[in-house]
C-alpha atoms as a printed R data frame, in Angstrom:
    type eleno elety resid chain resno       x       y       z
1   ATOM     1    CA   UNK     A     1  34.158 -11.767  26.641
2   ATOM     2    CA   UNK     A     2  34.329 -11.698  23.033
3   ATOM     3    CA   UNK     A     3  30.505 -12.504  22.772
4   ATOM     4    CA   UNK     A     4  30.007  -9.175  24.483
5   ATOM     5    CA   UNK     A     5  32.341  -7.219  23.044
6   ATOM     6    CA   UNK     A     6  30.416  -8.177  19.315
7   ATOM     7    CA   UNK     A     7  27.022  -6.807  20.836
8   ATOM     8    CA   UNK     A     8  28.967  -3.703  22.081
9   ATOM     9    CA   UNK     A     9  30.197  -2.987  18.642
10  ATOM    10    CA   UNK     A    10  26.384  -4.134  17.291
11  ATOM    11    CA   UNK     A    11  24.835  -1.191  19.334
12  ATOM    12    CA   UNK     A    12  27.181   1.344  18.671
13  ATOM    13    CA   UNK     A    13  27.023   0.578  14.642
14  ATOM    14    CA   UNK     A    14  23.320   0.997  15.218
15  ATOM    15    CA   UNK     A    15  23.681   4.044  17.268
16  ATOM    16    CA   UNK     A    16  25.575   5.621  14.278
17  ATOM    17    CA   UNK     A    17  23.215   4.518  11.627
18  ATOM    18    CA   UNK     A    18  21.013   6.812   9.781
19  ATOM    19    CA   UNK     A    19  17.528   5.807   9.302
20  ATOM    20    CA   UNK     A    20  15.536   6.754   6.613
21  ATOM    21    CA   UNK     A    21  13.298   9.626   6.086
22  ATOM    22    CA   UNK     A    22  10.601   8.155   3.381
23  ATOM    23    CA   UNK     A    23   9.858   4.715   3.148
24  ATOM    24    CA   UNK     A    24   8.012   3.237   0.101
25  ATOM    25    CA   UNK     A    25   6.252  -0.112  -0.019
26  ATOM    26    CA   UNK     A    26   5.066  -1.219  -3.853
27  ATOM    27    CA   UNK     A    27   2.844  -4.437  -3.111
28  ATOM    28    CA   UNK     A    28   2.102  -6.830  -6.061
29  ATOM    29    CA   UNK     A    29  -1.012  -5.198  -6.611
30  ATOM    30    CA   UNK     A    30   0.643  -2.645  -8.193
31  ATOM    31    CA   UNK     A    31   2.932  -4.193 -10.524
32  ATOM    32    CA   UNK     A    32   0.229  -5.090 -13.710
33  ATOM    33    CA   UNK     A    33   0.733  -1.556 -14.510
34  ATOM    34    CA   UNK     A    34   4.217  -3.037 -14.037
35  ATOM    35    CA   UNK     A    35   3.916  -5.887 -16.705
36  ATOM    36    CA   UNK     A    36   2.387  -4.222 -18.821
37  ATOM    37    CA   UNK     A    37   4.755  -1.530 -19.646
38  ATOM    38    CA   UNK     A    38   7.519  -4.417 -18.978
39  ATOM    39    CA   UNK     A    39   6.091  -6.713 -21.755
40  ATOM    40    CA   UNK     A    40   5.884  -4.146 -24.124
41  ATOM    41    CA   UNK     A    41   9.751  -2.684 -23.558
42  ATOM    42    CA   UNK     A    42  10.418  -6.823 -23.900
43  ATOM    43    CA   UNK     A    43   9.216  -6.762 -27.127
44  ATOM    44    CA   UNK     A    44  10.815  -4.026 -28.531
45  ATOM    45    CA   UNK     A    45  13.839  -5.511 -27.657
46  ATOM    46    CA   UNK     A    46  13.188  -8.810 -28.690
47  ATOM    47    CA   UNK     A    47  12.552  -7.072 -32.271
48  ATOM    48    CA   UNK     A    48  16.587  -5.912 -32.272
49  ATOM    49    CA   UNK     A    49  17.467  -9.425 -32.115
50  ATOM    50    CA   UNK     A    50  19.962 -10.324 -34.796
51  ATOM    51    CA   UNK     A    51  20.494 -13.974 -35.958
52  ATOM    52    CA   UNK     A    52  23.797 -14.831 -37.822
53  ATOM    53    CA   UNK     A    53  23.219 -16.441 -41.500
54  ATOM    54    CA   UNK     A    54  22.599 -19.878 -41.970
55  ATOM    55    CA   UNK     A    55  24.333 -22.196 -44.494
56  ATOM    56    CA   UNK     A    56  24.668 -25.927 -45.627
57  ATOM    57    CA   UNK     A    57  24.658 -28.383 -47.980
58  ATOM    58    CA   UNK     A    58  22.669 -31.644 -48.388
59  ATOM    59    CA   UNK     A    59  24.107 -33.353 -51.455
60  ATOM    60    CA   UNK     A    60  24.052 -31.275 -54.383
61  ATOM    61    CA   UNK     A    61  21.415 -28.390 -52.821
62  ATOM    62    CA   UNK     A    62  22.856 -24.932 -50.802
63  ATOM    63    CA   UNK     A    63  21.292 -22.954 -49.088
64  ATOM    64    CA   UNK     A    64  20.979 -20.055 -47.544
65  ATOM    65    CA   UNK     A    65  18.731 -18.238 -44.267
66  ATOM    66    CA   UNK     A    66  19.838 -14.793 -44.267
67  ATOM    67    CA   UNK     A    67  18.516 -11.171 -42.595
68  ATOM    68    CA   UNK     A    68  16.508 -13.271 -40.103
69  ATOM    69    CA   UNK     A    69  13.954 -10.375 -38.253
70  ATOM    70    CA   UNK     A    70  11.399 -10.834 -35.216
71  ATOM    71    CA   UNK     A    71   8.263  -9.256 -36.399
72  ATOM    72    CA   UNK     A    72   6.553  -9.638 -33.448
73  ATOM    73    CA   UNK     A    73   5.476 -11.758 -30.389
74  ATOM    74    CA   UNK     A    74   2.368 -13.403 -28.916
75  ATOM    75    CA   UNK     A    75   1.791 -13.890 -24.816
76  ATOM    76    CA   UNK     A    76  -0.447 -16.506 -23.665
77  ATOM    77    CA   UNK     A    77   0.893 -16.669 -20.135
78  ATOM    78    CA   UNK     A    78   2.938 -14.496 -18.286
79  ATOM    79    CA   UNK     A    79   4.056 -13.466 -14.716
80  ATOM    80    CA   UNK     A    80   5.336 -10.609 -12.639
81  ATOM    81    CA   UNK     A    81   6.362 -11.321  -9.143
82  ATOM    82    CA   UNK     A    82   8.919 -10.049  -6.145
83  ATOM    83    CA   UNK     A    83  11.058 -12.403  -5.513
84  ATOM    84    CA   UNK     A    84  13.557 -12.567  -2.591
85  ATOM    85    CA   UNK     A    85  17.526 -11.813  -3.742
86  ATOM    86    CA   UNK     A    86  16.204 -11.305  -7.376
87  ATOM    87    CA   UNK     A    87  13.551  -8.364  -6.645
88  ATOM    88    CA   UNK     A    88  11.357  -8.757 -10.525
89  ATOM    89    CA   UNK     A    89  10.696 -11.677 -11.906
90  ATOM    90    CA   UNK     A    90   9.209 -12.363 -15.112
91  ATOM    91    CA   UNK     A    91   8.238 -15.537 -16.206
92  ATOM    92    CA   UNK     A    92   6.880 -16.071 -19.857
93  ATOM    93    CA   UNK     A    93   5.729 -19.819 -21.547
94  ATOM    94    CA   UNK     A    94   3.991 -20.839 -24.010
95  ATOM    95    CA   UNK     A    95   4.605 -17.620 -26.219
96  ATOM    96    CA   UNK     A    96   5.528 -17.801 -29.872
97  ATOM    97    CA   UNK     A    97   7.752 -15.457 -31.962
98  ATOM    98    CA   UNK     A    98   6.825 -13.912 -35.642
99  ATOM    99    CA   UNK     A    99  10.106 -14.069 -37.745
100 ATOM   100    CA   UNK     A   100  10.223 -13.334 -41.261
101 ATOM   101    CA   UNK     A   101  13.870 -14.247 -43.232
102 ATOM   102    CA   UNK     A   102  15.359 -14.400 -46.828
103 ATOM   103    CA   UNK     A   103  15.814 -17.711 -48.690
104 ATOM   104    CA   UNK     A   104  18.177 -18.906 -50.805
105 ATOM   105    CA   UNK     A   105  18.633 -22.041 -52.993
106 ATOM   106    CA   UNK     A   106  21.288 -23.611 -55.588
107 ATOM   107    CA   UNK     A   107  20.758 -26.908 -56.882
108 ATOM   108    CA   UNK     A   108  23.265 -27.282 -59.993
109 ATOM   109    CA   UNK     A   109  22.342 -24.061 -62.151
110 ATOM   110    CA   UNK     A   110  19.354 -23.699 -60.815
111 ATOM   111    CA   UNK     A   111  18.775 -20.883 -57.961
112 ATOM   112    CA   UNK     A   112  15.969 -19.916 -55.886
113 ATOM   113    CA   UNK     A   113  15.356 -16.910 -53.456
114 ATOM   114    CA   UNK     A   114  12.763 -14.650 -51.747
115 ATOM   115    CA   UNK     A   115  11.310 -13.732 -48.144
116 ATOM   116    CA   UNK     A   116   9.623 -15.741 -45.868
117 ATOM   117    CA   UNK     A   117   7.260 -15.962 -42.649
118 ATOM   118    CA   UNK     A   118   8.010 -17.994 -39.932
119 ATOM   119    CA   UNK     A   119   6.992 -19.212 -36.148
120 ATOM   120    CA   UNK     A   120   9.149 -20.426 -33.133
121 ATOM   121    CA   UNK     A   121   6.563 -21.943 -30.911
122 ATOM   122    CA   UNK     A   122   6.637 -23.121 -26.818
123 ATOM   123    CA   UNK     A   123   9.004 -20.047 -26.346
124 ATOM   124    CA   UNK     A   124   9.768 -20.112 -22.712
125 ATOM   125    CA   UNK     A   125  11.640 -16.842 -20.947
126 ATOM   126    CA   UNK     A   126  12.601 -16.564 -17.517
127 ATOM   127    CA   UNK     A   127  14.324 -13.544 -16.524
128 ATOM   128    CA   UNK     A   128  15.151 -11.056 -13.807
129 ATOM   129    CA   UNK     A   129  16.146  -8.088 -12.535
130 ATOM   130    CA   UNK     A   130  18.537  -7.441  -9.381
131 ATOM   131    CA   UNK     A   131  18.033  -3.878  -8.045
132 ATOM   132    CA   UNK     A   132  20.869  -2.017  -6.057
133 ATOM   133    CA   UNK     A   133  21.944   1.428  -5.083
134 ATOM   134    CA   UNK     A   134  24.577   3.125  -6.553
135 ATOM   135    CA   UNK     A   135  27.228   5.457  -5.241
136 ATOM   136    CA   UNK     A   136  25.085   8.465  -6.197
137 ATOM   137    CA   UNK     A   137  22.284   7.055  -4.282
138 ATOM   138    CA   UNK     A   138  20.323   5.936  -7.409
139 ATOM   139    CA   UNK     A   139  18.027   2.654  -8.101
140 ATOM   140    CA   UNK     A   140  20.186   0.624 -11.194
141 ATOM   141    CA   UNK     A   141  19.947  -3.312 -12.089
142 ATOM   142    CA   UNK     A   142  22.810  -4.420 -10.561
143 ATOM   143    CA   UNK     A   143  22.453  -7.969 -12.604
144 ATOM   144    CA   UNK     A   144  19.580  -9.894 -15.033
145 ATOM   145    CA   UNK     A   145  19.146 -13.169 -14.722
146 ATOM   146    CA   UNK     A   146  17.862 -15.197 -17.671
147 ATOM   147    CA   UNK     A   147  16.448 -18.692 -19.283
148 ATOM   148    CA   UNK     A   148  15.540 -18.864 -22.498
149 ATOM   149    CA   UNK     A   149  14.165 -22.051 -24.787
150 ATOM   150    CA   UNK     A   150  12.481 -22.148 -28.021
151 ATOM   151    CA   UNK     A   151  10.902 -25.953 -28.130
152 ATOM   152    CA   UNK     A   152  10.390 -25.849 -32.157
153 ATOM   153    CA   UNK     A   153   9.940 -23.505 -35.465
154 ATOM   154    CA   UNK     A   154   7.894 -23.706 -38.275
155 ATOM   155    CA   UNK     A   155   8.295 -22.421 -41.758
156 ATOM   156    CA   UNK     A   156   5.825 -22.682 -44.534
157 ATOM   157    CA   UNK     A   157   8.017 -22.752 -47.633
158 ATOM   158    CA   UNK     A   158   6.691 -22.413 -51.080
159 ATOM   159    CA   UNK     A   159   7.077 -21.701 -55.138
160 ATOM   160    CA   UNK     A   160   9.268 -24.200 -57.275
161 ATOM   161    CA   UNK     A   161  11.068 -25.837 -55.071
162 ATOM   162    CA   UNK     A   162   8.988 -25.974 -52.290
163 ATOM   163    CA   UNK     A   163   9.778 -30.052 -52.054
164 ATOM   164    CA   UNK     A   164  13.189 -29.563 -51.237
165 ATOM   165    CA   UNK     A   165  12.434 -27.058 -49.049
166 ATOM   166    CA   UNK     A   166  10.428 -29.592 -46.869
167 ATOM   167    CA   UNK     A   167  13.189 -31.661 -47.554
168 ATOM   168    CA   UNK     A   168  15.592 -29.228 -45.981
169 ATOM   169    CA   UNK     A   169  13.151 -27.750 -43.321
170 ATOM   170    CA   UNK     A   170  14.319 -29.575 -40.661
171 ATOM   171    CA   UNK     A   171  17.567 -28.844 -40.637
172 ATOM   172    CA   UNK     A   172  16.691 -24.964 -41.761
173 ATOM   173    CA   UNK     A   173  14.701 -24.833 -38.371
174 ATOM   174    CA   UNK     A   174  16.439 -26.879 -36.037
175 ATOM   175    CA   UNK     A   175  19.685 -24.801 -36.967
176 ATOM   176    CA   UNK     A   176  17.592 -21.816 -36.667
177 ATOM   177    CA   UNK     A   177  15.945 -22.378 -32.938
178 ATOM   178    CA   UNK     A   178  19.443 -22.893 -31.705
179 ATOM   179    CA   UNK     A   179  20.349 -19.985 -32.948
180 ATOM   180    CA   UNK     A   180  17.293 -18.172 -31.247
181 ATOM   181    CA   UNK     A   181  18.250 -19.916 -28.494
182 ATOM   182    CA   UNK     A   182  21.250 -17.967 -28.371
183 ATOM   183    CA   UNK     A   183  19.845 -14.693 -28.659
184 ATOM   184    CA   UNK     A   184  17.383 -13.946 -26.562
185 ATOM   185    CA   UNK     A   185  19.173 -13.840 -23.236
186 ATOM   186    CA   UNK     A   186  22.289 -11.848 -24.385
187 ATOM   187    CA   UNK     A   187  19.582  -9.245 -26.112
188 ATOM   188    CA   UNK     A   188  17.479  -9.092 -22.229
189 ATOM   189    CA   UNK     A   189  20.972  -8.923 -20.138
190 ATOM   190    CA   UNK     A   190  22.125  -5.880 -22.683
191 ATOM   191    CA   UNK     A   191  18.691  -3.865 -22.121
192 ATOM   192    CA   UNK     A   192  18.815  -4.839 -18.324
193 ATOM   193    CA   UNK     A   193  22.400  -3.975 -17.453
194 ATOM   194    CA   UNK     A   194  22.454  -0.888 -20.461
195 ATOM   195    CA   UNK     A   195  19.361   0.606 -21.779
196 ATOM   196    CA   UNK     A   196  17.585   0.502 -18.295
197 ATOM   197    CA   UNK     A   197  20.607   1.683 -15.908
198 ATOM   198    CA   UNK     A   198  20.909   4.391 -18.707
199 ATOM   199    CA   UNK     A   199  17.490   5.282 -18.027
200 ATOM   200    CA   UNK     A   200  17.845   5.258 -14.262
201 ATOM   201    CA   UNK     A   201  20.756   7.506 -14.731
202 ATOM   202    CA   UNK     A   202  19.115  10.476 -15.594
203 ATOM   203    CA   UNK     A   203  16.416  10.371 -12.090
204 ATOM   204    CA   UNK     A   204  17.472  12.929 -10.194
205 ATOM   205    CA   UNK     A   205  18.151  12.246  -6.606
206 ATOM   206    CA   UNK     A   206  17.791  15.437  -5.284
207 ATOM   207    CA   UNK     A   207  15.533  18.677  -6.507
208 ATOM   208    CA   UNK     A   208  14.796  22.452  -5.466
209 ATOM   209    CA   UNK     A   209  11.419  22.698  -3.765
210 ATOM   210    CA   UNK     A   210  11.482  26.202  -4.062
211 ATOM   211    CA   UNK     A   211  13.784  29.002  -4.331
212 ATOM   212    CA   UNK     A   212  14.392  28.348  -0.386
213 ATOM   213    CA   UNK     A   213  14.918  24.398   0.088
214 ATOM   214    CA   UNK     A   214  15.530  21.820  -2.060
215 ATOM   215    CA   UNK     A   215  15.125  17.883  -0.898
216 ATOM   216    CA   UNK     A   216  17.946  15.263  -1.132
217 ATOM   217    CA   UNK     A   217  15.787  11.447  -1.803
218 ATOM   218    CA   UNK     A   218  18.604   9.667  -2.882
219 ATOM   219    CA   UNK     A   219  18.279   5.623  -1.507
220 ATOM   220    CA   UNK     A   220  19.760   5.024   1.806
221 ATOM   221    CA   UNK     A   221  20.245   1.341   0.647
222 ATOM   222    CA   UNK     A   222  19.550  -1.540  -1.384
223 ATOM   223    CA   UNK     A   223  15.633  -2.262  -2.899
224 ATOM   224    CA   UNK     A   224  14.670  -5.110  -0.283
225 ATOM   225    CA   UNK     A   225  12.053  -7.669  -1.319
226 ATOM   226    CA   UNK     A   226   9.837 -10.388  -0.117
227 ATOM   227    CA   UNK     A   227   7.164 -12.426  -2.248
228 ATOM   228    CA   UNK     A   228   4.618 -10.009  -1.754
229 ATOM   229    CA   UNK     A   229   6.769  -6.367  -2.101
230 ATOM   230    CA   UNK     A   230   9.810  -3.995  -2.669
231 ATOM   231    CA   UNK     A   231  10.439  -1.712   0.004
232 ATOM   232    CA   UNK     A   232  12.208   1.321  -1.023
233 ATOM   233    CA   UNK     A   233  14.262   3.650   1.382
234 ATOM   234    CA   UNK     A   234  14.551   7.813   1.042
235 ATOM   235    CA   UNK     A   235  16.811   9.804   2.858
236 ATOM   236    CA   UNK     A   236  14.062  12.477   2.418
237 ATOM   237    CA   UNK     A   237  16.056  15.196   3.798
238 ATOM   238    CA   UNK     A   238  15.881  19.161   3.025
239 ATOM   239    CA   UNK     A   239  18.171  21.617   2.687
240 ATOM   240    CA   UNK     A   240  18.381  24.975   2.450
241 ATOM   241    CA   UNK     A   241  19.442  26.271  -0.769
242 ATOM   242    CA   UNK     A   242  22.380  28.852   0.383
243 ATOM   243    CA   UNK     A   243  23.233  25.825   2.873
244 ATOM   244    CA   UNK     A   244  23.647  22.533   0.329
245 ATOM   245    CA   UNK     A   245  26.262  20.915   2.890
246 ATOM   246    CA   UNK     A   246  24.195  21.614   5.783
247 ATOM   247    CA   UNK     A   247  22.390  18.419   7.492
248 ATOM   248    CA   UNK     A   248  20.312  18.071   9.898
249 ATOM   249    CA   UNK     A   249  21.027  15.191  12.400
250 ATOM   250    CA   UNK     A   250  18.688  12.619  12.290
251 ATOM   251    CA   UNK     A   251  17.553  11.022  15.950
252 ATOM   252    CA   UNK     A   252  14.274  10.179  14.227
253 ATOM   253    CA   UNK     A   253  13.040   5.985  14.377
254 ATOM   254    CA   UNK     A   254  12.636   4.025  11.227
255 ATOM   255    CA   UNK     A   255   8.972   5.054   9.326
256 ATOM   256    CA   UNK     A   256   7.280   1.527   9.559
257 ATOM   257    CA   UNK     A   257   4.892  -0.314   6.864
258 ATOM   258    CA   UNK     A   258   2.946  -2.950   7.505
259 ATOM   259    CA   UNK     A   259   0.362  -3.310   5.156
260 ATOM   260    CA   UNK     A   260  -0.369  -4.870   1.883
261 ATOM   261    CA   UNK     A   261  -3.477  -4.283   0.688
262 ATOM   262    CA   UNK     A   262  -3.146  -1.211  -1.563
263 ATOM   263    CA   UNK     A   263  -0.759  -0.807  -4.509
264 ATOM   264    CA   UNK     A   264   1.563   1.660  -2.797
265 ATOM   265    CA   UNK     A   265   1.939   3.088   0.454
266 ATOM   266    CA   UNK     A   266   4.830   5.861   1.992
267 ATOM   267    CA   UNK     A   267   6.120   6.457   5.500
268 ATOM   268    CA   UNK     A   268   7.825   9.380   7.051
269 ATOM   269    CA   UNK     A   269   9.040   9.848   9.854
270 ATOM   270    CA   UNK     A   270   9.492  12.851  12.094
271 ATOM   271    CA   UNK     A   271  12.986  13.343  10.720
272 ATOM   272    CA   UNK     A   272  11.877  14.105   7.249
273 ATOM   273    CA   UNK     A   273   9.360  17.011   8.700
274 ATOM   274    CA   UNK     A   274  11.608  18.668  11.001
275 ATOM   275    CA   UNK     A   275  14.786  18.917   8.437
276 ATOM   276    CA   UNK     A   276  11.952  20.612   6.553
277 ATOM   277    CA   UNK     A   277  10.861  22.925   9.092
278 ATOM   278    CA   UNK     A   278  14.375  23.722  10.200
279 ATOM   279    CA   UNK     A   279  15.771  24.100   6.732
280 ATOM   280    CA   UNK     A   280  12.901  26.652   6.015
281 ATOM   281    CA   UNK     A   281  13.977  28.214   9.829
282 ATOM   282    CA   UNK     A   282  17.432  28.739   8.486
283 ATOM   283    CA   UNK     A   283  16.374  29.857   5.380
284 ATOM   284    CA   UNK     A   284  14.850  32.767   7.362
285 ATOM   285    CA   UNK     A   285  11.078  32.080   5.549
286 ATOM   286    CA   UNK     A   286   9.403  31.522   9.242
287 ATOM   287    CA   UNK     A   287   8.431  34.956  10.144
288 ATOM   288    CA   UNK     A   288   5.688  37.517   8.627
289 ATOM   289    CA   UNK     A   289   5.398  41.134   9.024
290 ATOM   290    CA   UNK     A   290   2.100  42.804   8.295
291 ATOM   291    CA   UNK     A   291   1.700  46.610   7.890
292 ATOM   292    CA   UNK     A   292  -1.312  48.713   7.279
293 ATOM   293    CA   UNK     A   293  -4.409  47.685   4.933
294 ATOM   294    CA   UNK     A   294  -2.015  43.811   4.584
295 ATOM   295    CA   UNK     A   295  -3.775  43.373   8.184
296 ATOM   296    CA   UNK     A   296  -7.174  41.746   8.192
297 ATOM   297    CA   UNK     A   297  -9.722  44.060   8.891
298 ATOM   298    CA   UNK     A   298 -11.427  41.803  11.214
299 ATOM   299    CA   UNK     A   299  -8.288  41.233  13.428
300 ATOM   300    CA   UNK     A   300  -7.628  45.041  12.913
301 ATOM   301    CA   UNK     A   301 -10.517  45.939  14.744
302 ATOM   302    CA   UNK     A   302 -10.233  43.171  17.494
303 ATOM   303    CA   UNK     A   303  -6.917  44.520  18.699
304 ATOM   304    CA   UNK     A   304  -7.130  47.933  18.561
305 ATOM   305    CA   UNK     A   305 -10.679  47.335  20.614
306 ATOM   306    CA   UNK     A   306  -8.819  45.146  23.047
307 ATOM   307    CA   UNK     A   307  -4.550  45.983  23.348
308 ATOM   308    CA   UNK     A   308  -4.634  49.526  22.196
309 ATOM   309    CA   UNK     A   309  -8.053  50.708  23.875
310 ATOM   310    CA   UNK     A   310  -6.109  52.660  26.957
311 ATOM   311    CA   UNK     A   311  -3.305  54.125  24.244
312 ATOM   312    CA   UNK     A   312  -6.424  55.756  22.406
313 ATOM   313    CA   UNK     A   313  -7.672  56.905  24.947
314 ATOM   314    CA   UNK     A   314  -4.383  59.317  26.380
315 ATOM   315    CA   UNK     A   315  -3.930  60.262  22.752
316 ATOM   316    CA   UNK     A   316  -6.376  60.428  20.702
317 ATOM   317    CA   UNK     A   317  -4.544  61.303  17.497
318 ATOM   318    CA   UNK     A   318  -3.269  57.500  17.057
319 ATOM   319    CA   UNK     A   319  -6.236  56.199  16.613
320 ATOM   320    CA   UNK     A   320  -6.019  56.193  12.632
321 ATOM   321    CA   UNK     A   321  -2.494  54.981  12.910
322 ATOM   322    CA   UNK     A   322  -1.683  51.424  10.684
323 ATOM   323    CA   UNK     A   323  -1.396  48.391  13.005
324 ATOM   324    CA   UNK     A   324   1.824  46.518  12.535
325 ATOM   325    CA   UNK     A   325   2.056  42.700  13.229
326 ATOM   326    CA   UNK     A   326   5.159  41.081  12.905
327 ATOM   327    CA   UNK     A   327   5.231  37.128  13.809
328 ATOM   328    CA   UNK     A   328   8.957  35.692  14.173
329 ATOM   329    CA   UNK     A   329   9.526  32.122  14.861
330 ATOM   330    CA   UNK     A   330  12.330  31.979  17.492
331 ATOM   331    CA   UNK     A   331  13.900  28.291  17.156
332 ATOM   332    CA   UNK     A   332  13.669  25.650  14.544
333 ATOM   333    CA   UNK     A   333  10.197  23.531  15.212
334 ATOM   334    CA   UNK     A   334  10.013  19.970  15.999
335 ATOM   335    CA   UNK     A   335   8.235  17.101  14.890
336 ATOM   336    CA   UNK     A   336   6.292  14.281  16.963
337 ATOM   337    CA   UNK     A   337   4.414  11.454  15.170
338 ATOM   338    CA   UNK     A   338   2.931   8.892  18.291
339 ATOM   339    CA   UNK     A   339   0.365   6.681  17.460
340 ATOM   340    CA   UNK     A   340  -2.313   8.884  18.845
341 ATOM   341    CA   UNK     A   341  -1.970  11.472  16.645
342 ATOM   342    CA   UNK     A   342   1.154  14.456  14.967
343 ATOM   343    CA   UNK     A   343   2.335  17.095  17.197
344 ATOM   344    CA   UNK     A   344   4.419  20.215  16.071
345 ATOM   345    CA   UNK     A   345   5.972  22.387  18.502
346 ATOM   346    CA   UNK     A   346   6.529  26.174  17.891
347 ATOM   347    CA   UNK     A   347   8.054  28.517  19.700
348 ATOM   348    CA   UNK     A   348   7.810  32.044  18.083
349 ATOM   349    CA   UNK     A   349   7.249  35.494  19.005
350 ATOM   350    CA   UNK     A   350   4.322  38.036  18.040
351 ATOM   351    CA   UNK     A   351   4.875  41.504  18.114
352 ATOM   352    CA   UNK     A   352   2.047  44.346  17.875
353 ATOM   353    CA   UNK     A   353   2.330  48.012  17.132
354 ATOM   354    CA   UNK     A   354   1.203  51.057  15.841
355 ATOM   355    CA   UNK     A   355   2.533  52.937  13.554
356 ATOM   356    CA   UNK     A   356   2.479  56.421  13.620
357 ATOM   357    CA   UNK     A   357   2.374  58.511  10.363
């Protein structure tokens, strides 16, 4: 009993739920225009990393790392894939990382200083993104996910003291990789979970079409991914603009994707065409009403010659009178998308007169 009492209450939550109106499908095709503009945004960001000073003392020498700066960094491998639960991954190895940091040495009375160049080497990042909906119906990163090693750093110290330097270098750059260590994935989780969601905050999820309808594409749910893409669900409704709480009732099925091959692909279903039709319907855009020289010529002649040949004939004096045609859709059209082809069903009215002067 209770086995079919939990399929009743199955069917009638799926019976209540709303299907989407646009479906989008981004394969991994698409997404080394992706990287790209991801690898560069990475960098930037790596660039804002800020590395606390470094002291210590070995015997009678200080010294000092101070205003440590990434000047830039160097990809030999890197990797942009869906990933199931995680959505965008981005693995990096092998990369290295530009720094360039002030010096400072006191041995006795003696003190040395200036700026320096430097390399962290076999820097390995793994990190990604979690994608969500949000109350307003907007994409955000929900959560970043990150690893982060540096395997060594080199510095090529110089001028007077440059002995003690290689002296001290290996503590200067083992202190110093930890401290890159550190860095890196609190910098990525602050421009996942900040900068980017700041970004996404200012898409719009809904926008006037014209000044008749507007269109409501907030998500219907969360991004859903497998190895290969990220599907993406729209309510794709429309709306009339004096009617903004006004929604149509969607009996439409699910827009299905199945292929992979291109970089993007869309769905919509019949929902998303008939809110559009309707919402024009309501709107009161569906008719026309054409007076005079607005008439084709063409069609002018065909009807007079054909509907109004007996009426010219009992009176004579109408024949120079301007042909009205008024076309008046009577009830909202509907949509039907089969496999075979797209059908749209109007009912509508035509109404032909002439107009005496």
């Amino acid at each position: 009993m209770a086995l079919f009492g939990a399929l009743f209450l199955a069917l009638l939550a799926g019976a209540h739920a709303e299907f989407p109106g646009c479906k989008i499908r981004v394969t991994s095709k698409a997404l080394e225009l992706v990287k790209q503009e991801g690898l560069r945004f990475l960098e930037q960001e790596l660039e804002t990393i800020t590395i606390p000073d470094l002291r210590g003392k070995e015997g009678h020498f200080y010294y000092n790392i101070s205003e440590v700066k990434v000047t830039e960094l160097q990809l030999t491998s890197s990797e942009l894939d869906f990933q199931p639960q995680q959505e965008l991954m981005l693995p990096i190895t092998n990369a290295s990382l530009g720094l360039r940091f002030r010096r400072q040495l006191l041995y006795w009375f003696f003190y040395d200083g200036g700026y320096i160049n430097a390399s962290a080497k076999g820097v390995s990042i793994r990190t990604g993104l979690e994608l969500s909906r949000d109350p307003a119906g907007r994409m955000k990163v929900s959560n970043v996910s990150c690893q982060a090693s540096v395997s060594r750093m080199h510095a090529a110290f110089g001028g007077t003291f440059k002995k003690v330097y290689d002296f001290l270098s290996t503590f200067i750059t083992s202190g110093m990789c930890f401290l890159l260590n550190q860095q890196i994935c609190p910098v990525l989780y602050h421009a996942g979970t900040v900068l980017l969601n700041a970004l996404l905050d200012t898409v719009p999820v809904g926008s006037s079409v014209d000044e008749l309808v507007g269109i409501d594409y907030s998500l219907m749910k969360d991004p859903v991914a497998s190895t290969s893409n990220l599907d993406v669900d729209f309510r794709g409704a429309f709306f009339p603009l004096t009617e903004r709480n006004w929604s149509l009732l969607n009996r439409a099925v699910e827009p299905q994707l199945q292929e992979e091959e291109r970089m993007v692909y869309v769905a919509f279903s019949e929902f998303f065409f008939d809110s559009a039709m309707e919402s024009y319907f309501r709107a009161g855009a569906l008719q026309l009403s054409l007076v005079g020289d607005k008439v084709p010529h063409d069609l002018d002649m065909l009807l007079r010659a054909t509907y109004f040949g007996s009426i010219v004939l009992l009176s004579p004096a109408v024949i120079d009178s301007p042909l009205k045609l008024e076309l008046r859709v009577l009830a909202p059209p509907r949509c039907t998308i089969k496999p075979s082809g797209t059908t749209i069903s109007v009912t509508a009215s035509v109404t032909i007169a002439l107009v005496p002067p």
